[in-house]
mmJSON file of the N, C-alpha and C atoms, coordinates in Angstrom:
{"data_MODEL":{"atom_site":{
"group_PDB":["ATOM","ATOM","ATOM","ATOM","ATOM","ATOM","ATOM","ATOM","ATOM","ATOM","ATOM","ATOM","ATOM","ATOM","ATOM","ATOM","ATOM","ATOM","ATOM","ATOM","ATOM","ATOM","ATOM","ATOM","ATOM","ATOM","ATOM","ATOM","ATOM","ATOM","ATOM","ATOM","ATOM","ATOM","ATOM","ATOM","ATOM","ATOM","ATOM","ATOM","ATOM","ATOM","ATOM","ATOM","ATOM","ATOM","ATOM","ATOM","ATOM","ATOM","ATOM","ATOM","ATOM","ATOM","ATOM","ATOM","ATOM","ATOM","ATOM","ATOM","ATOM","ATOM","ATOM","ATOM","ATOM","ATOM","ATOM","ATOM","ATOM","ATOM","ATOM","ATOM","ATOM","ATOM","ATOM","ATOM","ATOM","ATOM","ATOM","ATOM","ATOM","ATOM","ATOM","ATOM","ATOM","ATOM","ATOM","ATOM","ATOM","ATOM","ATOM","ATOM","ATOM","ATOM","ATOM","ATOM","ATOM","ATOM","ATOM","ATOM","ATOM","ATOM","ATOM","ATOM","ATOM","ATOM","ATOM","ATOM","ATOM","ATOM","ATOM","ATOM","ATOM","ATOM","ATOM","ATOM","ATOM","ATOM","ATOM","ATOM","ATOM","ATOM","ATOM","ATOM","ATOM","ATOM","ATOM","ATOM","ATOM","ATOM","ATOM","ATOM","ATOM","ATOM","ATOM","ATOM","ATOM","ATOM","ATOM","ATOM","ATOM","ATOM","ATOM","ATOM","ATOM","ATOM","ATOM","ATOM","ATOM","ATOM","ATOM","ATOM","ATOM","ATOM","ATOM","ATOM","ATOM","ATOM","ATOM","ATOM","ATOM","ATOM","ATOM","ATOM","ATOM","ATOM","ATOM","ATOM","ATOM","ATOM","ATOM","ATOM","ATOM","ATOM","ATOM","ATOM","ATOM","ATOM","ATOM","ATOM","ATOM","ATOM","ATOM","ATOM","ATOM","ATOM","ATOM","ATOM","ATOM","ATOM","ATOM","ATOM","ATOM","ATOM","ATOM","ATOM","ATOM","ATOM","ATOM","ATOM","ATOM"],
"id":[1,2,3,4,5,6,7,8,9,10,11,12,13,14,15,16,17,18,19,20,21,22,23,24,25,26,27,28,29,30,31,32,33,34,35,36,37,38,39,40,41,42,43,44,45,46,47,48,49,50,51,52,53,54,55,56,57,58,59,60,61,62,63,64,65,66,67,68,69,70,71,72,73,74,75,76,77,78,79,80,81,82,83,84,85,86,87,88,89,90,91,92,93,94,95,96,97,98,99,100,101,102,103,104,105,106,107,108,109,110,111,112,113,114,115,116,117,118,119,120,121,122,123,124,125,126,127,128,129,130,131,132,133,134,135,136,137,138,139,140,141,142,143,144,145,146,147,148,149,150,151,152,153,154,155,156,157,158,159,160,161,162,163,164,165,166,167,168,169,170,171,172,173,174,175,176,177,178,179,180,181,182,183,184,185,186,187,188,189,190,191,192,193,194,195,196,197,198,199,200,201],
"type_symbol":["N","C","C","N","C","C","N","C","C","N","C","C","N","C","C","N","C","C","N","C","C","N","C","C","N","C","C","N","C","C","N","C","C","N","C","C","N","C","C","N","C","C","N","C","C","N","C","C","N","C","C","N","C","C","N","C","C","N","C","C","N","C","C","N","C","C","N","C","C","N","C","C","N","C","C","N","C","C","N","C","C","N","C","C","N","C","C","N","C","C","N","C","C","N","C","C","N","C","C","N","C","C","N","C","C","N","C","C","N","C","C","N","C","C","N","C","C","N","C","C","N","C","C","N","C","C","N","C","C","N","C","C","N","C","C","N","C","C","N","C","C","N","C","C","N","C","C","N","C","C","N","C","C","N","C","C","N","C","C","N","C","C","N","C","C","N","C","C","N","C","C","N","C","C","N","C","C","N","C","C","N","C","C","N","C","C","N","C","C","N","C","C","N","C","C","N","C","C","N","C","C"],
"label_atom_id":["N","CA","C","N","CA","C","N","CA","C","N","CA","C","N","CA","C","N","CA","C","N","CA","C","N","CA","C","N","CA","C","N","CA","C","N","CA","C","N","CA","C","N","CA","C","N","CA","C","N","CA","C","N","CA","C","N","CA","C","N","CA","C","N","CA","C","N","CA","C","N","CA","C","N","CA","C","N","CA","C","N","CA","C","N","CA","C","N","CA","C","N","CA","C","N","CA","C","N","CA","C","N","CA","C","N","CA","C","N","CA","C","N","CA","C","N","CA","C","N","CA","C","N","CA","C","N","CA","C","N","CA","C","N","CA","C","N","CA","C","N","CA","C","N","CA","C","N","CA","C","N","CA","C","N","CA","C","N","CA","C","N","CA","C","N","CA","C","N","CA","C","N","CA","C","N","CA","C","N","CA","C","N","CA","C","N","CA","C","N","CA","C","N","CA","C","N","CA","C","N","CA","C","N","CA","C","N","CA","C","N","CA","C","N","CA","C","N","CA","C","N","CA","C","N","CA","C","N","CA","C","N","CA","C"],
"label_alt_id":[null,null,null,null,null,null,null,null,null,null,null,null,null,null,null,null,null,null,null,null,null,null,null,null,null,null,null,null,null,null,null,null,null,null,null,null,null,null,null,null,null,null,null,null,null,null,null,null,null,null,null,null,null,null,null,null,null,null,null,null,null,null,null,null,null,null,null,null,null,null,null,null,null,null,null,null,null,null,null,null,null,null,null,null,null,null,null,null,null,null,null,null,null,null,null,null,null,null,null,null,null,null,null,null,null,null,null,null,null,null,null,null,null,null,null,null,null,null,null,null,null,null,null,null,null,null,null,null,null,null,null,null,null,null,null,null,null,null,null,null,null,null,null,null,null,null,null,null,null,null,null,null,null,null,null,null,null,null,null,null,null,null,null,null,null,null,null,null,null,null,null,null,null,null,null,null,null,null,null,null,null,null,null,null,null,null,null,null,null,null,null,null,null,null,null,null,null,null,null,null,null],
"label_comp_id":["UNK","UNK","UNK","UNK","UNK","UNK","UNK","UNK","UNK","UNK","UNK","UNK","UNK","UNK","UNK","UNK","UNK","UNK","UNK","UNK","UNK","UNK","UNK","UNK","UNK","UNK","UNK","UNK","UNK","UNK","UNK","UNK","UNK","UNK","UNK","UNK","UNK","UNK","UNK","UNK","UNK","UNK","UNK","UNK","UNK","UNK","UNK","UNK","UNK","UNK","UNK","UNK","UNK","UNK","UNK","UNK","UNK","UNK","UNK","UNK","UNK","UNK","UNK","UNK","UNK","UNK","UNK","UNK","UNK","UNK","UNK","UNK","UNK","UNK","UNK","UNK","UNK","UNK","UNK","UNK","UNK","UNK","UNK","UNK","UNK","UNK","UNK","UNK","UNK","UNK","UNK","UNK","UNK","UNK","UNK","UNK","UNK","UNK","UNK","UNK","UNK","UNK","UNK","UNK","UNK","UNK","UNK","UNK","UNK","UNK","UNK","UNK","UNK","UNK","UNK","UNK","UNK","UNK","UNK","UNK","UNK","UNK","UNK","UNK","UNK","UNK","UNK","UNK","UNK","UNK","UNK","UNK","UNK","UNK","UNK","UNK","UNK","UNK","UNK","UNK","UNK","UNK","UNK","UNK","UNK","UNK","UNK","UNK","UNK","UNK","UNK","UNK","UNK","UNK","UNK","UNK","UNK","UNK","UNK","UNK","UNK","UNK","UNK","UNK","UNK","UNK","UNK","UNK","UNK","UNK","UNK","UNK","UNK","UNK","UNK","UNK","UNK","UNK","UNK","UNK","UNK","UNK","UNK","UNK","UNK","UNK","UNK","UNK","UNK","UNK","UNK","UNK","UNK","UNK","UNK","UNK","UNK","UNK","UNK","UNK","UNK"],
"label_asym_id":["A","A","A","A","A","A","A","A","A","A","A","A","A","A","A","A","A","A","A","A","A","A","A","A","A","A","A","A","A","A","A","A","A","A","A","A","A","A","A","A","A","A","A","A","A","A","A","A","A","A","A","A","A","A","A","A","A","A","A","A","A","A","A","A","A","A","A","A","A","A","A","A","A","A","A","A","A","A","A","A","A","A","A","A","A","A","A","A","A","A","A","A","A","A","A","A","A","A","A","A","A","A","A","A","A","A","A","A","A","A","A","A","A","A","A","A","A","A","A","A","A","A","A","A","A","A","A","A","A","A","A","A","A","A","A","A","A","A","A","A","A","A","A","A","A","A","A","A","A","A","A","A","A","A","A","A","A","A","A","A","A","A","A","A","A","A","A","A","A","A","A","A","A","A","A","A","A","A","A","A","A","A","A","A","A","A","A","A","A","A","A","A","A","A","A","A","A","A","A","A","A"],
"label_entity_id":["1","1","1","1","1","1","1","1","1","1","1","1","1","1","1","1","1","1","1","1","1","1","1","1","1","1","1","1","1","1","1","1","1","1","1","1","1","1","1","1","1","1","1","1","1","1","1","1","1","1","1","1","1","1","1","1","1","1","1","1","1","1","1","1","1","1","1","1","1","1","1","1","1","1","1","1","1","1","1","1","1","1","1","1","1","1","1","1","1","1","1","1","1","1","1","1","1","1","1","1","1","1","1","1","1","1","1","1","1","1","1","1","1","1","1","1","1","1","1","1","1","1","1","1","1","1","1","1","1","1","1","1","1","1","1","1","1","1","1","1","1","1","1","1","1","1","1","1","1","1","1","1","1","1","1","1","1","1","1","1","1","1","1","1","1","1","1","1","1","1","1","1","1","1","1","1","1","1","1","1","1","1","1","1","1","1","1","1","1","1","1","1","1","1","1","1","1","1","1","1","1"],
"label_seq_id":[1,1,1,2,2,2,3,3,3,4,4,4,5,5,5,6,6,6,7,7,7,8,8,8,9,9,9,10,10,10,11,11,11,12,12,12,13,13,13,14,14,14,15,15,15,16,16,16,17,17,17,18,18,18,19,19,19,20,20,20,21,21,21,22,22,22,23,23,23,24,24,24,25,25,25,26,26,26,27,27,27,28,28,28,29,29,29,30,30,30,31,31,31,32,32,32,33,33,33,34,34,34,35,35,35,36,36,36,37,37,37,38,38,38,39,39,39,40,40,40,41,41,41,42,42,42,43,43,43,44,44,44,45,45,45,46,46,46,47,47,47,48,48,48,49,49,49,50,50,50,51,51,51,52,52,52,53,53,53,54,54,54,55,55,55,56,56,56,57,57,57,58,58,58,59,59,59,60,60,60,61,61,61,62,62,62,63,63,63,64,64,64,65,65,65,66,66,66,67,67,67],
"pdbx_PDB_ins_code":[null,null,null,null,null,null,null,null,null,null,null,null,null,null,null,null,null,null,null,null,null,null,null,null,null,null,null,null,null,null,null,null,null,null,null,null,null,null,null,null,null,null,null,null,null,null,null,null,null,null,null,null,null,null,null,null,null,null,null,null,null,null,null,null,null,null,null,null,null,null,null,null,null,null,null,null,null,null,null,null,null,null,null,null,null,null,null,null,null,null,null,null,null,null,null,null,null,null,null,null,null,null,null,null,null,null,null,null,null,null,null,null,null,null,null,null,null,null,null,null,null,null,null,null,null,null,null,null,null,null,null,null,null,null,null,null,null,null,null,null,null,null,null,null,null,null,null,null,null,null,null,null,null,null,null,null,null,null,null,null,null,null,null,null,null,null,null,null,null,null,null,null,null,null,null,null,null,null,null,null,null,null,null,null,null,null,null,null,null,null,null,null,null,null,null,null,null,null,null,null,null],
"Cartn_x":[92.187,91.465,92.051,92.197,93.078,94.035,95.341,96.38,96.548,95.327,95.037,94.999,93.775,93.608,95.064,95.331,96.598,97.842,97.653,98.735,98.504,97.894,96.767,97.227,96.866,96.691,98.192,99.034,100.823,100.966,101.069,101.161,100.617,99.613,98.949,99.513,99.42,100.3,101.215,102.461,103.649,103.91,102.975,102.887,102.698,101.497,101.103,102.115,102.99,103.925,104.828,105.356,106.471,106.057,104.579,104.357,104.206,104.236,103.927,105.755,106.209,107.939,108.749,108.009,108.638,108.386,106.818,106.429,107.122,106.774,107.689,109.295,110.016,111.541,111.589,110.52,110.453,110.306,109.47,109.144,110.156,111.109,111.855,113.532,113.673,114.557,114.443,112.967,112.858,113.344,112.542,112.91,114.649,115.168,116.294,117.067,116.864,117.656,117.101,115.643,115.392,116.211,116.226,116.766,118.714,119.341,120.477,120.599,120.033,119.942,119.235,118.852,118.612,120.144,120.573,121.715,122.91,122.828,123.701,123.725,122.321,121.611,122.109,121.822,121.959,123.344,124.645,125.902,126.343,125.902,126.341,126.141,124.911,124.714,125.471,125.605,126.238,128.134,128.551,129.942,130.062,129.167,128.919,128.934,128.139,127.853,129.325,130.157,131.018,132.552,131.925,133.549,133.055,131.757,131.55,132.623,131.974,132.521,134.293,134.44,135.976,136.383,135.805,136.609,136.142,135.517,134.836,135.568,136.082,136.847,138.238,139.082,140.277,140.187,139.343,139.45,139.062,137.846,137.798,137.956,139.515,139.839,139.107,138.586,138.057,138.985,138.766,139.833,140.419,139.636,140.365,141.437,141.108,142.5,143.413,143.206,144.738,145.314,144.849,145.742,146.328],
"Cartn_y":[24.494,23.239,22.394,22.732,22.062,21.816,22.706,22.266,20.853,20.834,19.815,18.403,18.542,17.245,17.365,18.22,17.795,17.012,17.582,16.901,15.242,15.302,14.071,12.785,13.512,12.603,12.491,13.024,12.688,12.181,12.344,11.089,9.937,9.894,8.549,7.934,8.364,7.696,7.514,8.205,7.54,6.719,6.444,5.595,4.258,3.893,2.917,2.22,3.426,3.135,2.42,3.041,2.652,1.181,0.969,-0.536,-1.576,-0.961,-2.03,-2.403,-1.31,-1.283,-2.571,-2.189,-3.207,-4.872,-4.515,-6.189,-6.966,-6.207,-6.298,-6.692,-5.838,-6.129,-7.64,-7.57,-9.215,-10.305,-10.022,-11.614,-11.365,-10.389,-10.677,-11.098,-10.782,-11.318,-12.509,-12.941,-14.183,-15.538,-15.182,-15.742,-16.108,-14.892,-15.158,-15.87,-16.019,-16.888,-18.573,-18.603,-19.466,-20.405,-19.74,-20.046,-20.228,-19.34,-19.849,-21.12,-21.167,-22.194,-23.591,-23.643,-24.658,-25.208,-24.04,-24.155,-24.483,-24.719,-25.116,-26.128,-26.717,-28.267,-28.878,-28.337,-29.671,-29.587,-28.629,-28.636,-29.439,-29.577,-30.542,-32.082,-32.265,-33.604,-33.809,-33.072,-33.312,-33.58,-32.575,-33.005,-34.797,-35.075,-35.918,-37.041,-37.214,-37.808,-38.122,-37.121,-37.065,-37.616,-37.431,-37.727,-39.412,-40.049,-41.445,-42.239,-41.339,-41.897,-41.935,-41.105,-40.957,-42.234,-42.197,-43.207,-44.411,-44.826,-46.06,-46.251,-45.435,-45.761,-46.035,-45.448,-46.122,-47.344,-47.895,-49.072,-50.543,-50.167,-51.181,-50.463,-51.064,-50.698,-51.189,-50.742,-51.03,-52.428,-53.502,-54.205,-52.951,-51.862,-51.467,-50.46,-50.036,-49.018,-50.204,-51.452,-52.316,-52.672,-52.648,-52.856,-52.056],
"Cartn_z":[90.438,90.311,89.19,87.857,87.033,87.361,87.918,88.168,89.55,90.409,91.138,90.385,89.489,88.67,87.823,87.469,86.684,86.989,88.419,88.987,89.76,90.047,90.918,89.48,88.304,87.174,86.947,86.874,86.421,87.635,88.637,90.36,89.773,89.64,89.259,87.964,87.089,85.842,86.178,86.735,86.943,88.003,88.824,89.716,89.102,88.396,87.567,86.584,85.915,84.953,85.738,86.756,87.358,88.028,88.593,88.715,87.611,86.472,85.304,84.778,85.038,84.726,85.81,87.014,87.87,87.447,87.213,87.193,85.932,84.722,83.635,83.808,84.494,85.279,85.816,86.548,87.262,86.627,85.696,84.737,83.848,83.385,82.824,83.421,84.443,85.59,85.545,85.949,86.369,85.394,84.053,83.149,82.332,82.798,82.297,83.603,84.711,85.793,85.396,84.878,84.567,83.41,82.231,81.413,81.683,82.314,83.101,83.954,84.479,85.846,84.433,83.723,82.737,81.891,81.73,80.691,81.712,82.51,83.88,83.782,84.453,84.296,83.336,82.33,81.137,80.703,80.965,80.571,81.495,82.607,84.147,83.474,82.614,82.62,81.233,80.056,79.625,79.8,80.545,81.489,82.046,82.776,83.145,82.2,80.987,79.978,79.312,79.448,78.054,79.09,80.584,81.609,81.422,81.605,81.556,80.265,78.901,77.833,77.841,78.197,78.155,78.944,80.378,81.208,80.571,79.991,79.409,78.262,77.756,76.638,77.023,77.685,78.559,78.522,79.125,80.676,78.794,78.261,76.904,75.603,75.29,73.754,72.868,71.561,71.054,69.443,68.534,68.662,67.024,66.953,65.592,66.565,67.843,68.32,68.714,68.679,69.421,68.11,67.292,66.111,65.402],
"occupancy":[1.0,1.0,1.0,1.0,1.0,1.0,1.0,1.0,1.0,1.0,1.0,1.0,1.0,1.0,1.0,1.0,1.0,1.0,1.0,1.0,1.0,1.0,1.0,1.0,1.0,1.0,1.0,1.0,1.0,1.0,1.0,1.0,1.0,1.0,1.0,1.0,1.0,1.0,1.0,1.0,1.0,1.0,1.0,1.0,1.0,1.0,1.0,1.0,1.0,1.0,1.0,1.0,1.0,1.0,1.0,1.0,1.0,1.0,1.0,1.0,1.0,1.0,1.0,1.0,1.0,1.0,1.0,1.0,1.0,1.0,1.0,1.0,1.0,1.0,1.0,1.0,1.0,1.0,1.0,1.0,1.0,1.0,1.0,1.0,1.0,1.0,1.0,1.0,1.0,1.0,1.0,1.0,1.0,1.0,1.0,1.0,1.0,1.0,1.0,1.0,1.0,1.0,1.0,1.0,1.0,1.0,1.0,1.0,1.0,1.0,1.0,1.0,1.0,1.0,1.0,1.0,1.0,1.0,1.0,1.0,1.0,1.0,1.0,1.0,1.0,1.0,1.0,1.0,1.0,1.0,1.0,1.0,1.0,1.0,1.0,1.0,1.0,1.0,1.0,1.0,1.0,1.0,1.0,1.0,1.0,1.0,1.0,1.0,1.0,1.0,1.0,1.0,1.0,1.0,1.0,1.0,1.0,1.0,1.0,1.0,1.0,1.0,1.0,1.0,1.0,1.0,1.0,1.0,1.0,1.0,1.0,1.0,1.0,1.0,1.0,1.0,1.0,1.0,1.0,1.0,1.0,1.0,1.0,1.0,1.0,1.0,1.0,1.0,1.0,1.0,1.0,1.0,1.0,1.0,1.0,1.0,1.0,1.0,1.0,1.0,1.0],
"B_iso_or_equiv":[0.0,0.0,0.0,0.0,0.0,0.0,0.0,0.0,0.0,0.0,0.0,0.0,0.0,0.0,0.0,0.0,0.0,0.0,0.0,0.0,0.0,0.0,0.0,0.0,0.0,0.0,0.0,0.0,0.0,0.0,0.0,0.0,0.0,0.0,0.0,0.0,0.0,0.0,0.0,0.0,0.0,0.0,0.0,0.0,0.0,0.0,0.0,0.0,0.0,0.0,0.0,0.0,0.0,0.0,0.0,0.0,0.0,0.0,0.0,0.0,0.0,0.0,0.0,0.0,0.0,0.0,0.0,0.0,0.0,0.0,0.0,0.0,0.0,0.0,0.0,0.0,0.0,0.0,0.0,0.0,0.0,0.0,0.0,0.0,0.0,0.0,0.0,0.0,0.0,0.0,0.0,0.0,0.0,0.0,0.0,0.0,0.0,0.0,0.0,0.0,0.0,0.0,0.0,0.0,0.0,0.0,0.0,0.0,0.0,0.0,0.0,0.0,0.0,0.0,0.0,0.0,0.0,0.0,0.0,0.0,0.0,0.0,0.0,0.0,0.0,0.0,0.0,0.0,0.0,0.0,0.0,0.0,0.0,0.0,0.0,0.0,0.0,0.0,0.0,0.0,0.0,0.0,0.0,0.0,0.0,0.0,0.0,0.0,0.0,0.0,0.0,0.0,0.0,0.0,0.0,0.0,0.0,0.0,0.0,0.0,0.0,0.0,0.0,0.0,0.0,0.0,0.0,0.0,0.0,0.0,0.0,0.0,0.0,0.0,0.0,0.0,0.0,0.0,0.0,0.0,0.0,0.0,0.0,0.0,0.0,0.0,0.0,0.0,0.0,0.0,0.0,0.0,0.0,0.0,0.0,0.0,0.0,0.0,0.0,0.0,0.0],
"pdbx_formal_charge":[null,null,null,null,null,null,null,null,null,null,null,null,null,null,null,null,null,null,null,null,null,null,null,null,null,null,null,null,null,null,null,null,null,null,null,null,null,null,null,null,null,null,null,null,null,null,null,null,null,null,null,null,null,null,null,null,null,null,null,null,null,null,null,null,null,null,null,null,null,null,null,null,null,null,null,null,null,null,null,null,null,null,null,null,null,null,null,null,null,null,null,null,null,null,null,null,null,null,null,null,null,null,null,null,null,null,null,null,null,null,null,null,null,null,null,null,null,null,null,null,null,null,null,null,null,null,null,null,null,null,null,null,null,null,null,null,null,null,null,null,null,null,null,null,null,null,null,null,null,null,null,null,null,null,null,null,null,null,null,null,null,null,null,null,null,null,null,null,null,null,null,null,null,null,null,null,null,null,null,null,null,null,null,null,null,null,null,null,null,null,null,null,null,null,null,null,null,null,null,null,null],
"auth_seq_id":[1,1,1,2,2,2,3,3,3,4,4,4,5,5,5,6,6,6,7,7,7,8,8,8,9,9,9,10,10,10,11,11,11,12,12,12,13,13,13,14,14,14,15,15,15,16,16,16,17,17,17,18,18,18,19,19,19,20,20,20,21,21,21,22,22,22,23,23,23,24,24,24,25,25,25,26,26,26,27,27,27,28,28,28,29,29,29,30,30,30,31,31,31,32,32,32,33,33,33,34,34,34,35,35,35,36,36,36,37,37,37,38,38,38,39,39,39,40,40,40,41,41,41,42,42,42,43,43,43,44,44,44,45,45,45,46,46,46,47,47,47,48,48,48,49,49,49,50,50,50,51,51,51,52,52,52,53,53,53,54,54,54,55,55,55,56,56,56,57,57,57,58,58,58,59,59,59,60,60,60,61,61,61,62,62,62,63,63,63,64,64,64,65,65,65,66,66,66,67,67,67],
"auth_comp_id":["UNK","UNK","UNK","UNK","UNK","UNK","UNK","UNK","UNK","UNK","UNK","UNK","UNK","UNK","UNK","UNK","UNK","UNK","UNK","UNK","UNK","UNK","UNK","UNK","UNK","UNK","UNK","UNK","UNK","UNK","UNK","UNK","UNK","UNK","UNK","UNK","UNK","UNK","UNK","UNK","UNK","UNK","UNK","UNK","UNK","UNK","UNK","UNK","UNK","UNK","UNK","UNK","UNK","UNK","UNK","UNK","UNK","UNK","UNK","UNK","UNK","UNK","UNK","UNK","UNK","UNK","UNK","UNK","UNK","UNK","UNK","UNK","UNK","UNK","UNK","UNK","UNK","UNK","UNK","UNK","UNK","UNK","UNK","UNK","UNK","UNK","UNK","UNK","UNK","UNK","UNK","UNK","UNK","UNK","UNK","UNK","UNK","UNK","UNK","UNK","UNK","UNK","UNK","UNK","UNK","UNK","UNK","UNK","UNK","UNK","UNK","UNK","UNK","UNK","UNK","UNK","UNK","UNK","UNK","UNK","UNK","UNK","UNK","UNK","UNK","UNK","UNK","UNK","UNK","UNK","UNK","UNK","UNK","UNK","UNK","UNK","UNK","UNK","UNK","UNK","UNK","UNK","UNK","UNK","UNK","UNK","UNK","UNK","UNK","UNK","UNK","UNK","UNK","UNK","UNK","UNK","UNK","UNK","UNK","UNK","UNK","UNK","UNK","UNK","UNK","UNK","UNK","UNK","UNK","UNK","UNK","UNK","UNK","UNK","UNK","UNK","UNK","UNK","UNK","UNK","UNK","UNK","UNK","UNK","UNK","UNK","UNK","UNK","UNK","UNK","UNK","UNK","UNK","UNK","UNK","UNK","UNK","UNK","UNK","UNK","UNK"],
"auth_asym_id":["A","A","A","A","A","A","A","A","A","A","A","A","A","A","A","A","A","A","A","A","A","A","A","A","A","A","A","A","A","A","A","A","A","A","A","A","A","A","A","A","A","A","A","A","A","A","A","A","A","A","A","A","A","A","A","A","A","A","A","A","A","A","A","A","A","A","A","A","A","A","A","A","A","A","A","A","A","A","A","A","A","A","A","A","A","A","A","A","A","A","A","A","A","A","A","A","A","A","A","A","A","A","A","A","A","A","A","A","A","A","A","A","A","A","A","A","A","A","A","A","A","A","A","A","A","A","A","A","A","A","A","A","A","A","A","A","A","A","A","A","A","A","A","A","A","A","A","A","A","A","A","A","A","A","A","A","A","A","A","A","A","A","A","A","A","A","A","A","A","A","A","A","A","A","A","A","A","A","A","A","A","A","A","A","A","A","A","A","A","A","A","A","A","A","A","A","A","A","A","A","A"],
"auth_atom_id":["N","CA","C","N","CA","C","N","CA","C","N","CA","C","N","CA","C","N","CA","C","N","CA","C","N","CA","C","N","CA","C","N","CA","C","N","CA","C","N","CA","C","N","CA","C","N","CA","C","N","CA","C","N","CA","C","N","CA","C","N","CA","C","N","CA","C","N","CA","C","N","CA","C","N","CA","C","N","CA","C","N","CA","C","N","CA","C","N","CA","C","N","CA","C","N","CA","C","N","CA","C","N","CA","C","N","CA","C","N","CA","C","N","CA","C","N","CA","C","N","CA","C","N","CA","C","N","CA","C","N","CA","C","N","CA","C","N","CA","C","N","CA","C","N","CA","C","N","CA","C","N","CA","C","N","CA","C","N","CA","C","N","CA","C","N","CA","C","N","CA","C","N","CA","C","N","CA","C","N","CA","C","N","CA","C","N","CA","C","N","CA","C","N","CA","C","N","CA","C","N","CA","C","N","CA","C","N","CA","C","N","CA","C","N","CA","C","N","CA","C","N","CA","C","N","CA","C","N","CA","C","N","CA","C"],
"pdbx_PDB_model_num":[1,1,1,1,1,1,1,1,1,1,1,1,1,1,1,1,1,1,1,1,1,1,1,1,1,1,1,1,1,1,1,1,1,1,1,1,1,1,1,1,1,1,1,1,1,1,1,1,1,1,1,1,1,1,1,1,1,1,1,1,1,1,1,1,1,1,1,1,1,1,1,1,1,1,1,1,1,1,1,1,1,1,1,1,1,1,1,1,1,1,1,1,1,1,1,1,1,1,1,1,1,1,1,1,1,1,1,1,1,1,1,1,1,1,1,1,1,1,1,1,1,1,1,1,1,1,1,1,1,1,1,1,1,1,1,1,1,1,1,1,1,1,1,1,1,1,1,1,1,1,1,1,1,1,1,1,1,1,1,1,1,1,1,1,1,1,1,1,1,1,1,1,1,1,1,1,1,1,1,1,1,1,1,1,1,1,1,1,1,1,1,1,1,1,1,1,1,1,1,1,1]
}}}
């Protein structure tokens, strides 16, 4: 009879553990794709930002670079 509950009770705890391990796994997965997929975003717009300036600076010299 003990060794029943004993065992019943380590099934069950490691069952539980192993669902709190998963969910834990997930929000922390999740979060870090989050935080990637951000740092994407904003290096894209910065790319963007810094290809504008460049070509904008070509096309009008400013009059201290013509001299």
């Amino acid at each position: 009879m003990l060794r029943t509950r004993l065992l019943w009770f380590t099934l069950g705890f490691s069952v539980t553990g192993a669902s709190v391990a998963h969910l834990v796994w997930r929000d922390l997965y999740a979060e870090r794709f989050a935080i990637s997929s951000d740092m994407k975003e904003k290096f894209a717009a910065l790319e963007s930002r810094v290809t504008g300036l460049e070509s904008s600076g070509h096309e009008n010299p400013s009059p201290a670079q013509v001299g």
